[in-house]
C-alpha positions in Angstrom: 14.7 -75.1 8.0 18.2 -75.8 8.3 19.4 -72.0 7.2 16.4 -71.0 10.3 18.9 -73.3 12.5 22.2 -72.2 11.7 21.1 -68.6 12.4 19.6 -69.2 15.5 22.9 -71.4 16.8 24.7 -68.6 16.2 22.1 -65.9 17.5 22.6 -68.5 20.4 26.5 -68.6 20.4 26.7 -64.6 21.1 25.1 -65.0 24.4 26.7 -65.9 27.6 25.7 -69.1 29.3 24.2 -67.5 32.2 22.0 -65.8 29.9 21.1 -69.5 27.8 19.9 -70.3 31.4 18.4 -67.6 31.6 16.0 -68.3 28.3 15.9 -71.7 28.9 14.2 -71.1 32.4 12.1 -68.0 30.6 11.2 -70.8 27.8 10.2 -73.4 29.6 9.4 -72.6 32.9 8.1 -69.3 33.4 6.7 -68.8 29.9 4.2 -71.9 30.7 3.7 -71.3 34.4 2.2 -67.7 33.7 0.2 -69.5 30.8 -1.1 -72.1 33.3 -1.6 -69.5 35.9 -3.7 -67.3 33.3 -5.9 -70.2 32.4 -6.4 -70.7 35.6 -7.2 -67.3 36.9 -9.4 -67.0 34.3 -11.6 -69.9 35.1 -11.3 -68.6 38.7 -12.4 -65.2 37.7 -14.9 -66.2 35.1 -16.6 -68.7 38.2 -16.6 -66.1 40.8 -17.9 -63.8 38.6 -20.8 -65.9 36.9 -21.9 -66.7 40.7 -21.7 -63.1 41.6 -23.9 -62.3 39.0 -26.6 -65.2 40.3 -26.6 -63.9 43.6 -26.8 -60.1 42.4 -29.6 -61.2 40.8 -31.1 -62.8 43.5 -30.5 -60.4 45.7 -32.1 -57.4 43.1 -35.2 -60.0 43.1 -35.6 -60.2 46.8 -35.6 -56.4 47.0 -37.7 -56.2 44.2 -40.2 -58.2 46.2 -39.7 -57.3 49.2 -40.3 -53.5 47.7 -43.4 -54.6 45.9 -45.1 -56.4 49.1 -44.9 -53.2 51.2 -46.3 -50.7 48.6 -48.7 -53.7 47.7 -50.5 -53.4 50.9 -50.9 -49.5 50.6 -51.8 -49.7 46.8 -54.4 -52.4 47.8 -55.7 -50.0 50.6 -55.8 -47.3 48.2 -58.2 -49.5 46.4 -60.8 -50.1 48.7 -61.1 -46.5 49.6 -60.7 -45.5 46.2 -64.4 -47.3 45.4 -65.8 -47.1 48.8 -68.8 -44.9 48.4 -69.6 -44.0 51.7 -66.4 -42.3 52.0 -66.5 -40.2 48.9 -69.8 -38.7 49.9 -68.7 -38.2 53.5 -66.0 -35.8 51.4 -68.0 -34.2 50.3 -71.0 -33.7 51.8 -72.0 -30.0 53.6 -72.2 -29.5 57.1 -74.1 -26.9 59.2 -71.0 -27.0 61.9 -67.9 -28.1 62.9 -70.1 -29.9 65.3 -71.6 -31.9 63.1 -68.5 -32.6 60.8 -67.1 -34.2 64.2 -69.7 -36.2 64.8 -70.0 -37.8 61.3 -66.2 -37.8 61.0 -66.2 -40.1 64.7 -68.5 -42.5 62.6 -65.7 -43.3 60.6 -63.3 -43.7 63.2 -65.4 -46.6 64.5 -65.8 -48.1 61.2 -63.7 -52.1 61.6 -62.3 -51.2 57.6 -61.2 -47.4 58.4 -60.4 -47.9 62.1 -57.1 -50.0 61.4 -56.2 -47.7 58.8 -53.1 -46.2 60.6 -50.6 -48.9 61.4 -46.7 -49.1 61.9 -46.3 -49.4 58.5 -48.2 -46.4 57.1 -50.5 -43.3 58.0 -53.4 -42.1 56.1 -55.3 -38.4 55.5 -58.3 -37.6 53.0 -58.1 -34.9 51.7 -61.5 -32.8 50.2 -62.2 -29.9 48.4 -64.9 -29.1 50.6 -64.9 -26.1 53.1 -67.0 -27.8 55.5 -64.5 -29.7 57.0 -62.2 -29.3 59.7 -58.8 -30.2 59.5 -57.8 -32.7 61.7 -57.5 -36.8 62.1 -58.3 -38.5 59.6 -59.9 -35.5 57.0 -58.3 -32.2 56.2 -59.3 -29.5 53.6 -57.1 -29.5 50.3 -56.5 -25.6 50.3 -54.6 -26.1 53.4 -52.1 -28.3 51.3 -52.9 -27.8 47.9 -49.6 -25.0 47.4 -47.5 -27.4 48.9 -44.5 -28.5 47.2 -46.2 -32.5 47.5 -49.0 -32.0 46.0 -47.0 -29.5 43.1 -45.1 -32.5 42.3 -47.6 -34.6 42.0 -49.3 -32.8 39.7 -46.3 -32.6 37.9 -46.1 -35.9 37.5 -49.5 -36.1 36.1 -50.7 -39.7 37.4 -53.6 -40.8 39.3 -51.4 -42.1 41.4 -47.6 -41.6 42.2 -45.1 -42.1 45.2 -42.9 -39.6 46.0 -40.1 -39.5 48.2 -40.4 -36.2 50.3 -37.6 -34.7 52.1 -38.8 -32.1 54.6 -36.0 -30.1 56.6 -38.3 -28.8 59.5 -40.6 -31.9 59.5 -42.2 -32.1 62.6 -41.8 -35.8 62.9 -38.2 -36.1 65.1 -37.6 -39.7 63.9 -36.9 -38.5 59.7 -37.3 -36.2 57.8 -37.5 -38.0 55.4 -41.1 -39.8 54.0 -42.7 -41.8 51.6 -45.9 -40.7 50.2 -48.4 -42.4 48.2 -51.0 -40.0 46.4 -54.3 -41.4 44.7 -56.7 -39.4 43.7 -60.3 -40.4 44.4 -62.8 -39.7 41.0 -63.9 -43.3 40.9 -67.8 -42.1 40.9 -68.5 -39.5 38.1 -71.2 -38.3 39.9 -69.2 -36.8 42.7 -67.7 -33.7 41.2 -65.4 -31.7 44.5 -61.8 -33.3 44.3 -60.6 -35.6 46.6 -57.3 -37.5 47.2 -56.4 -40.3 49.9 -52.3 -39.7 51.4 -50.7 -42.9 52.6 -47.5 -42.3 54.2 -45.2 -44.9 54.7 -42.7 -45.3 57.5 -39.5 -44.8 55.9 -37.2 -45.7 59.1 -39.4 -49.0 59.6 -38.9 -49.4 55.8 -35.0 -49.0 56.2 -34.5 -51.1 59.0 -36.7 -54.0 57.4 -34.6 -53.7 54.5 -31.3 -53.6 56.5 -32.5 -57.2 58.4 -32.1 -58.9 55.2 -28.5 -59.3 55.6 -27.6 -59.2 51.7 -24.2 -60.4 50.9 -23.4 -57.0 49.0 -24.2 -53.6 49.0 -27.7 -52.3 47.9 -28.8 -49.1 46.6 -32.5 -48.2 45.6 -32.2 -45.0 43.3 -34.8 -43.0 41.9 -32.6 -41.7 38.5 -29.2 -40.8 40.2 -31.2 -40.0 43.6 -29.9 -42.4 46.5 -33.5 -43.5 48.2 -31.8 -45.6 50.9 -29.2 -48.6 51.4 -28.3 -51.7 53.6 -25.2 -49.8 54.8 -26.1 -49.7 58.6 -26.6 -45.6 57.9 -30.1 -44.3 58.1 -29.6 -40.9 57.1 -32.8 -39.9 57.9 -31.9 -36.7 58.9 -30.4 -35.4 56.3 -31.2 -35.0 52.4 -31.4 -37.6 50.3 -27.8 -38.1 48.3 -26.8 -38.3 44.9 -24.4 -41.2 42.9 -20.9 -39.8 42.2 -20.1 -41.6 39.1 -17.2 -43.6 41.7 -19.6 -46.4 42.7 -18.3 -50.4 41.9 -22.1 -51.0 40.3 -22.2 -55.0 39.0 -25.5 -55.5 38.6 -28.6 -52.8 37.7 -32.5 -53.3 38.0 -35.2 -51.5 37.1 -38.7 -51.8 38.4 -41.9 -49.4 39.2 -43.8 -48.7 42.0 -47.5 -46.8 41.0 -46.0 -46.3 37.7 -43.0 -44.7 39.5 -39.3 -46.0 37.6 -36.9 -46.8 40.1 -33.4 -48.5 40.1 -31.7 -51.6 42.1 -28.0 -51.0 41.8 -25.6 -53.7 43.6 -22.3 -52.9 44.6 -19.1 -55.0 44.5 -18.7 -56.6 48.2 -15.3 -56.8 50.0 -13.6 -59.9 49.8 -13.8 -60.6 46.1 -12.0 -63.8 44.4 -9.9 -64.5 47.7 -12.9 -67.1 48.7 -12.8 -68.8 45.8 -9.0 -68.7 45.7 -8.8 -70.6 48.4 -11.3 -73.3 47.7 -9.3 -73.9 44.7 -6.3 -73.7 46.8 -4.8 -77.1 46.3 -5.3 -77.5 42.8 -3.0 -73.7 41.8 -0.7 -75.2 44.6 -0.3 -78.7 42.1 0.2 -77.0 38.9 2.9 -74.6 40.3 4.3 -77.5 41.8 4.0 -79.3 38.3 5.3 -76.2 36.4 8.3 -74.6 38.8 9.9 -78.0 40.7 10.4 -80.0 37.8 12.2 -77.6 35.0 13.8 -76.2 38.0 15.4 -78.9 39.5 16.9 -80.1 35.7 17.9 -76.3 35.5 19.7 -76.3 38.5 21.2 -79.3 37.1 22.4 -78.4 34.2 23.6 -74.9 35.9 25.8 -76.7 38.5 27.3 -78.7 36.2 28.4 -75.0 34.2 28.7 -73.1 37.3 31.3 -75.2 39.4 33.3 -76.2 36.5 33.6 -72.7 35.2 34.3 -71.3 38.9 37.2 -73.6 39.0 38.6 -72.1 35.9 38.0 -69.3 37.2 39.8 -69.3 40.4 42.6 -70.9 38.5 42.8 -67.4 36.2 42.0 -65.5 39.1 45.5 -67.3 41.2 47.4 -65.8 37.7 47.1 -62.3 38.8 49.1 -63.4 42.4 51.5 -65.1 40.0 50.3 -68.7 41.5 50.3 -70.6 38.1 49.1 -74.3 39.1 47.2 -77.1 37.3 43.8 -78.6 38.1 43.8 -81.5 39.7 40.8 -82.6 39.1 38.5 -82.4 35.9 35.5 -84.3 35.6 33.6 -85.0 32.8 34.1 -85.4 28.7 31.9 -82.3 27.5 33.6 -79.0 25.9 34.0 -77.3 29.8 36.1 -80.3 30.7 37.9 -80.0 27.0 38.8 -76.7 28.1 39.9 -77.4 31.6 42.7 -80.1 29.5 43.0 -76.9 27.9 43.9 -74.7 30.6 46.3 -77.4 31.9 48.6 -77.5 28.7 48.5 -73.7 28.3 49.9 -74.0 32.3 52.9 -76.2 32.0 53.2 -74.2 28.6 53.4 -70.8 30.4 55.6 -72.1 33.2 58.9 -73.0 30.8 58.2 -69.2 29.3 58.8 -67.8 32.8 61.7 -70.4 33.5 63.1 -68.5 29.6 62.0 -65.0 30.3 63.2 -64.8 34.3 66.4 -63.6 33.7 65.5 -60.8 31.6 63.1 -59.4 34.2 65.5 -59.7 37.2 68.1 -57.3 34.4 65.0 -55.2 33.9 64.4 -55.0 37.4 68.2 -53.6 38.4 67.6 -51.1 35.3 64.2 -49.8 37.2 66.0 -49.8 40.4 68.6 -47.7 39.2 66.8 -45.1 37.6 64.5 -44.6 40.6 67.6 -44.5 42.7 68.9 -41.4 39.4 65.4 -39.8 40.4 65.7 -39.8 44.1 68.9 -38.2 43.6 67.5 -35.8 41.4 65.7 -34.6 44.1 67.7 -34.3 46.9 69.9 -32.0 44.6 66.5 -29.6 44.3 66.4 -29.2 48.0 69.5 -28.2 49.1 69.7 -24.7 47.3 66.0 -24.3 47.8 66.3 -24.5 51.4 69.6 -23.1 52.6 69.2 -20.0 49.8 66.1 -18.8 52.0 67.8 -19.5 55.5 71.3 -17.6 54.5 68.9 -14.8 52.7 67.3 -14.6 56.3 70.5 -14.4 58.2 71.6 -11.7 55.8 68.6 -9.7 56.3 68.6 -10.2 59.6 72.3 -8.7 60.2 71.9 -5.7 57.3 68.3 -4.4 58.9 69.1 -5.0 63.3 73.0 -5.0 63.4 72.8 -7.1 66.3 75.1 -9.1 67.9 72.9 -12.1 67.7 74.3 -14.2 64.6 75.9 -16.9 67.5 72.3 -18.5 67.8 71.5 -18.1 65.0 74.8 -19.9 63.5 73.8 -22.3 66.3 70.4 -23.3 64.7 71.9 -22.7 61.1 74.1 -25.5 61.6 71.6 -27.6 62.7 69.6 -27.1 59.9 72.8 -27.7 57.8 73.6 -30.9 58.9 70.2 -32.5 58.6 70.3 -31.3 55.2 73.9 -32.3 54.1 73.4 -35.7 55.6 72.1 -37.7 52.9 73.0 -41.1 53.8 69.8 -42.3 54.7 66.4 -40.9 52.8 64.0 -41.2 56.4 63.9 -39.7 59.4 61.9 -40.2 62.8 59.1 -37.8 62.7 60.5 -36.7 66.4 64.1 -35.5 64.3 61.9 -33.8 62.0 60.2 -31.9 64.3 63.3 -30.9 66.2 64.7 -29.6 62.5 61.3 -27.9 62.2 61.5 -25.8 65.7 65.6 -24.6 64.9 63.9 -23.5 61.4 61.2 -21.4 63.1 63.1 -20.3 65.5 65.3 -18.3 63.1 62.3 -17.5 61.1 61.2 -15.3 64.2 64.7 -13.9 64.5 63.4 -12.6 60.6 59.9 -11.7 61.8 60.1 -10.9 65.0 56.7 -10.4 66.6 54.9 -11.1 63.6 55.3 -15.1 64.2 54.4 -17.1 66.7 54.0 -21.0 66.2 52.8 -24.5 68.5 53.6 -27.6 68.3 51.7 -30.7 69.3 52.9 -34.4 68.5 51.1 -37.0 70.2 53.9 -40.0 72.0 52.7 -42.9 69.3 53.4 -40.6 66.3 57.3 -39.7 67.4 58.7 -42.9 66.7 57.6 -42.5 63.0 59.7 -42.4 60.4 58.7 -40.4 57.3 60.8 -38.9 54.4 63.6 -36.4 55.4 63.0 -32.9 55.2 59.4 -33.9 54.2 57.2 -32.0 57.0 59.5 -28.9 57.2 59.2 -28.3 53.5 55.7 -27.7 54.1 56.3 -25.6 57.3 58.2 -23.4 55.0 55.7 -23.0 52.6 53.4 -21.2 55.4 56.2 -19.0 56.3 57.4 -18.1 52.5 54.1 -17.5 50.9 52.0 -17.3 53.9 53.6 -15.3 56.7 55.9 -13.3 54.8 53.5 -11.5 52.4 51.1 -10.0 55.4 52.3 -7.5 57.6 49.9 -8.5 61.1 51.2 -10.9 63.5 50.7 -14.4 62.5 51.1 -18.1 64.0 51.8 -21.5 62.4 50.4 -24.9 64.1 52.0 -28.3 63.5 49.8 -31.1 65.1 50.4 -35.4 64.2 48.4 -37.9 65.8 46.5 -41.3 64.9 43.1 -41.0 64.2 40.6 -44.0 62.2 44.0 -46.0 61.3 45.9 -43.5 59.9 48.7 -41.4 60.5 47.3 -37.8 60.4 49.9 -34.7 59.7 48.4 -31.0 60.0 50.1 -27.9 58.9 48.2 -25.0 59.4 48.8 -21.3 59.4 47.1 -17.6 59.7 48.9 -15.9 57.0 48.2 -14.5 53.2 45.9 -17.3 52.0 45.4 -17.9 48.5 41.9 -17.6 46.3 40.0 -21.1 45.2 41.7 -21.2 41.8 45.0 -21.8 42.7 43.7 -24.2 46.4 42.1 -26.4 43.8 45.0 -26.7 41.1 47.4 -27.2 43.9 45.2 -29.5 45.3 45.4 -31.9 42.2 49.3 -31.5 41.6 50.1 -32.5 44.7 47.8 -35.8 44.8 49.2 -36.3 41.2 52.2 -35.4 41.2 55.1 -36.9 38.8 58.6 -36.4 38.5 58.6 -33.8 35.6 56.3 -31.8 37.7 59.5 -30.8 39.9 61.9 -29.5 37.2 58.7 -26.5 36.7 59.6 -23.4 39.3 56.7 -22.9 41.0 55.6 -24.7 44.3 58.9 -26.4 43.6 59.7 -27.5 47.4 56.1 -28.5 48.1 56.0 -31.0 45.0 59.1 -32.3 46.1 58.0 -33.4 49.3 54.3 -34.9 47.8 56.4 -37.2 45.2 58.9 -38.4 48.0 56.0 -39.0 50.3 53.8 -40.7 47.6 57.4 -42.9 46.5 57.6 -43.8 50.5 54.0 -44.8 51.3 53.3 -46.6 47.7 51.4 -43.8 46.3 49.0 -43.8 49.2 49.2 -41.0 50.8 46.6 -38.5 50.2 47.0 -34.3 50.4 44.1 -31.8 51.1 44.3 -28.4 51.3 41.7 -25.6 52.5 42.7 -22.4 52.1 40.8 -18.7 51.9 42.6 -15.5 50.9 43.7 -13.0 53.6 42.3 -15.5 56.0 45.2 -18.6 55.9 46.0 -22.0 55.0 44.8 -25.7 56.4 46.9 -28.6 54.6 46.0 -32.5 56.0 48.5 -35.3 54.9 47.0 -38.7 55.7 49.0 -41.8 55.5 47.2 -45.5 56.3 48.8 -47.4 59.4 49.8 -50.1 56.3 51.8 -47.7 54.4 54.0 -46.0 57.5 57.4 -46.8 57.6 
């Protein structure tokens, strides 16, 4: 027992205490609530269904009856016909004329028993095999019907009696086409030998509708095998054929019971509503035992969590403040349990950590003048890349210029040349207004078209709020460059270079876009990534040099916020966007 307890303290000790709330709330509160709520369901369920099942039953027993009381009163009329003498003979006695035949048939009409026979409930016909008569009333001849496909099936059937539920599509009865048939044949007297059957037809619509009136709490079906007879749906259907069960049907309760030997079935269906009723009669008694099983553990696990949570929050905080270098004690610890052991704890590692800072200061202001200084080594570095870069292409222009037009144009050009000298000579400060730079940029395209003539052409649109902006010297034109190097210079139709800054969503937006060369996806995407990752060993590699340059100063002026992106399709031209957050501008 005690090995079964060390092992689960220390299956315990791997898991968080959030999570030993966690199983104690599983454990003993939710664990026993869904018990509880289970048991109770179940005697819920198990009540609502037992009474169900009652009143299904009663309600197959009313139909039952109510089914046996209407067919009773036909059956019993079939009886009294059945051994009623007078009438057999009348079938099938001869007759000289129709005449006569009318005259003896009128006999019967008059009769107190077989003058009521026709009633709301049910119609009768005698039917003879006997020549004589004439169909019509009360009497007809049984060649006229004896094909039909009534009497086929009930010979079929093979009964003295049977009831059949007929559908007939052109029935000349416009309330349903739909009937209810009672066959009997009449052979009570061995004597008489000429067949002879009585038809009672019962009113199936007044039969519906009576049935519909009782108002049962669930649907009813009366079947015959899988054959839909009728039901207390508010639907007569008596216009169309009768329908079959699906297989789909919610059935709780079957019957079976016979009508002239006839099988039939009383199916109930499951009502609407269901357990909700009996739900809410038990309403307060689930609302007690929830009450029981979720307030009580709850409240002594909120406890128990508060008295983890705001402890541990505080320590917390007070490791969180470490990361802002704001070391300070807790003022206040409550409590003698292991949290408030390790708040002490926290305190005497504190004061502990403070007297290593006090020792250790020193050393990091020394290693801080080291970092300082090689950074400063770096920059340095890097302004010594530019200055050959730069001036070697501008001087190589000039030259051109004067060996291919002979011109006596080099004054302006001098002119501009020294402008761009002197921004780049003068080193004395790393940043520049974004309105200087843009000044240096139109003197460098402006002896760019001296080199290309026609083929350039370039705008320039800087919003007020932007020229005030300082930004790394020599940082925007580098780009500008780039366009006319590998851009403008390497397609031979006139092209044009755009330079647009503004402030757009908080941040300082820089464009430089041009209509020249282009470059394929490949080399857009891997430039893409060098320039947003640039380092300072990528500059001593030869190719996109300049551009590098200017990312890494940018990224060293903004805190490594700025952010580069570059769309570009061969033969088409080049899009670059530099975006700079209003918290990292100069």
């Amino acid at each position: 027992m005690k090995g079964l307890m060390d092992r689960l303290q220390r299956w315990m000790d791997d898991y968080s205490i959030r999570k030993k709330l966690l199983i104690l709330y599983v454990v003993c509160v939710l664990f026993p609530l869904v018990l509880t709520d289970a048991v109770i369901l179940y005697i819920v369920f198990d009540n609502e269904h037992q009474q169900q099942q009652k009143e299904f039953a009663s309600i197959a027993s009313a139909v039952e009856a109510d089914l046996a009381y209407t067919f009773e009163e036909a059956i019993d009329f079939t009886n009294s016909v059945y051994i009623n003498r007078t009438l057999n003979l009348f079938l099938e006695q001869s007759f000289s004329s129709p005449l006569e035949f009318f005259e003896e048939s009128r006999r019967f009409s008059t009769d107190p028993f077989l003058g009521n026979m026709n009633s709301e409930r049910f119609q009768v016909m005698f039917y003879g095999d006997n020549d004589d008569i004439v169909n019509g009333g009360l009497f007809y001849r049984l060649d006229s019907v004896a094909d039909s496909t009534l009497f086929l099936e009930y010979q079929q059937k093979d009964r003295d009696m049977t009831v059949i539920f007929n559908y007939k599509e052109n029935n000349i009865n416009v309330v349903s086409n739909r009937t209810i048939v009672m066959i009997r044949r009449m052979d009570y007297y061995r004597d008489l030998q000429k067949e002879k059957y009585v038809v009672v037809t019962v009113d199936y619509v007044n039969l519906v509708r009576r049935f519909q009136d009782m108002r049962y709490n669930a649907p009813v079906m009366v079947c015959s095998g899988d054959r839909i007879l009728f039901t207390n749906d508010g639907n007569l259907r008596t216009k169309i054929d009768y329908e079959y069960l699906t297989g789909k049907e919610n059935i709780r309760l079957e019957r079976d019971f016979f009508i002239c030997g006839e099988p039939f079935r009383i199916l109930i269906m499951q009502p609407s509503g269901g357990i909700l009723p009996s739900i809410q009669d038990h309403f307060l008694l689930i609302l007690c035992l929830i009450l029981v099983n979720v307030l009580l553990p709850l409240a002594l696990v909120s406890l128990i969590n508060r008295s983890f949570a705001q402890r541990l929050g505080e320590l917390s905080t007070a490791f969180d403040r470490m990361d802002t270098e704001e070391i300070e004690e807790l003022e206040y610890i409550q409590g003698t349990d292991e949290i408030s052991a390790l708040m002490w704890n926290y305190n005497q590692m504190v004061r502990r950590m403070k007297e290593l800072i006090q020792t250790v200061y020193k050393d990091r202001l020394e290693k801080q003048g080291i970092d300082i200084a090689r950074q400063q080594a770096e920059l340095l570095a890097l302004y010594s890349q530019i200055n050959p870069h730069f001036l070697f292409n501008v001087l190589e222009s000039i030259r051109m210029h004067c060996v291919l037009k002979k011109e006596n144009e080099t004054a302006a050009m001098v002119e501009r040349l020294a402008i761009l000298e002197r921004q780049n000579v003068e080193w004395n400060t790393d940043d520049t207004t974004i309105e200087e730079e843009v000044s240096f940029i139109k003197a460098y395209l402006e002896l760019q078209k001296y080199r290309f003539g026609d083929r350039l052409s370039y705008e320039i649109d800087v919003s007020k709020e932007c020229q005030s902006v300082k930004i790394p010297k020599l940082a925007l034109v580098t780009f500008v460059e780039n366009s006319c190097v590998h851009g403008v210079e390497k397609k031979s139709v006139p092209c044009w270079i755009y330079l647009r800054v503004y402030w757009k969503e908080n941040c300082l937006i820089m464009e430089v876009e041009d209509t020249g060369n282009g470059m394929d996806e490949d080399e857009v995407k891997l430039l893409n990534h060098r320039m947003n990752h640039v380092q300072i060993d990528d500059i001593r590699k030869k190719k996109h040099v300049g551009v590098l340059n200017a990312c890494l100063r940018l990224k060293m002026a903004t805190k490594d916020q700025v952010s580069f992106e570059m769309e570009s399709e061969k033969g088409i031209g080049t899009f670059l966007v530099i975006r700079i957050p209003e918290s990292a501008v100069l």
